[in-house]
C-alpha positions, 0 to 999 in steps of 0.5 A: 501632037494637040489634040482638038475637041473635034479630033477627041469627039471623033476619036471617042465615037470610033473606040465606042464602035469597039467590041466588048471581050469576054472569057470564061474557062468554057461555056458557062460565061455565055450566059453573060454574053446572053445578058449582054444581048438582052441589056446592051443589044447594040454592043459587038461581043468576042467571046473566048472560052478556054475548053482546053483548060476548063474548069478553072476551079480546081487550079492554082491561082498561078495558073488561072492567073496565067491563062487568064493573062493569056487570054486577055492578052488575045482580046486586046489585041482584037482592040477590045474596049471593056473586058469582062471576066466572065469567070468566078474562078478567075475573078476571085483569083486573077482580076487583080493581076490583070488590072495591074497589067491592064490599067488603062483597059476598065475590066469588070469581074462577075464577083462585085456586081454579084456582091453588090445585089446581094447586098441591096436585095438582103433584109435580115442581113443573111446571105448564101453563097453558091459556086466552084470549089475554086471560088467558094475557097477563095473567099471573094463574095464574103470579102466583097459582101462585108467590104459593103456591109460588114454586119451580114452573114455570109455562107458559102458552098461549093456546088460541083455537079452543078456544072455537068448538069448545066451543060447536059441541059439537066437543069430542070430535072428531077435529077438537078432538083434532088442534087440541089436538095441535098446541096443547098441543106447547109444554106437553107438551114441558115435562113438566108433570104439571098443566095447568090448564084456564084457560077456563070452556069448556074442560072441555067438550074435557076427554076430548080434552085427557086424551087428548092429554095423557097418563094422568100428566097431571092436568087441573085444572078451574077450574070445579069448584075455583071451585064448591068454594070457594063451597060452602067460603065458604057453610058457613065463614059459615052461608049455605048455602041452608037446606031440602032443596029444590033451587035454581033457575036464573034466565039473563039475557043481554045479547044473543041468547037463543035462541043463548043457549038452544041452546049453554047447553043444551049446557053444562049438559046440560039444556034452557034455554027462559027467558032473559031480555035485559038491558040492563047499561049502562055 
């Protein structure tokens, strides 16, 4: 069938009124969904947080590849129209299988926008990096890093306690302020001038970790770089979300809504009462 300019102009209006899918392995992505909010007001959101599986760090690739598959699958058929891995664990390790299963679906992972301020933001070309076990191992920010600059120095370590504190709302205690202490030895003692915040959690610890880290330290957050490059990729192929209405908000869980609701409020600085559980299979 031939397609006129006229039907393809009206066929690209009604796909940018799509939503945008995000999921991470719990809570944590919320803060991209945050940033979603704040950059791209406009834009309909599906979130899925995986809390029967969370955390993804301590997985196999095999296994966060399959969730992560799992739950795209989901999202596209609620007619996504930009997916957002809003997990580092499953950035590192699955976005390639999901581009491959996915290629006409634009897919944006937390990791290269993250890579990518960092390296506009270093001068002496010495960058930290913070985050799951899952996503420190996995090397991804040193190899995204240096495939823009090889000459920076990358140094990365893992932060578990830094989840748990996040999701009690710890995150400006004096108990989060000792534990970044004692976490962020490493890096400070190799004169980073950039750490990247390498877990969708840790900006809610981001007062904290400024503090320990210094004044001339610039925190990069891969939550607001992420959120950046999908308003960029929205506007680059005219998909932003016509009108001046604001855009909702639709959660899904794997397991536990009401948890869900209470730490999700948390993160998003508003209250979260309809969630909805969902069975992803695999």
């Amino acid at each position: 069938m031939v397609t006129s300019k006229s039907d393809s102009r009206l066929s690209s209006e009604s796909f940018a009124y799509q939503p945008v899918g995000v999921f991470d392995s719990g809570v944590g992505g919320l803060t991209v969904v945050k940033e979603l909010i704040r950059q791209v007001p406009r834009e309909n959101v599906i979130y899925v947080g995986d809390t029967a599986h969370v955390p993804y760090g301590t997985k196999s690739a095999v296994k966060v590849t399959e969730l992560s598959l799992a739950i795209t699958r989901f999202l596209v058929k609620q007619h996504i129209k930009l997916l957002v891995v809003a997990c580092n664990t499953a950035s590192a390790l699955a976005l390639e299988a999901l581009q491959k299963k996915y290629p006409l679906l634009k897919i944006v992972g937390v990791i290269t926008p993250g890579a990518g301020e960092a390296v506009r933001h270093t001068h002496n070309l010495r960058v930290g990096v913070i985050g799951t076990a899952g996503t420190i191992n996995s090397g991804a920010y040193k190899k995204h890093i240096n495939r823009l600059n090889k000459a920076i120095k990358v140094y990365s370590y893992p932060c578990p306690l830094f989840v748990p504190l996040a999701e009690e709302g710890w995150g400006n205690t004096e108990v989060a302020y000792l534990t970044a202490e004692e976490y962020l030895k490493p890096v400070k003692s190799k004169d980073v001038d950039v750490l990247v915040l390498g877990c969708t959690h840790y900006p809610l610890l981001k007062p904290t970790l400024a503090k320990v880290m210094g004044a001339k330290v610039k925190l990069v957050d891969s939550a607001s770089a992420t959120a950046a490059a999908v308003k960029t990729i929205l506007t680059v192929k005219g998909l932003l979300a016509p009108g001046k209405h604001k855009g909702w908000q639709r959660f899904y869980v794997t397991d536990d809504p009401g948890k869900f609701n209470l730490l999700g409020s948390r993160f998003l600085k508003r209250i979260i009462r309809s969630t909805k559980l969902v069975d992803i299979g695999q």
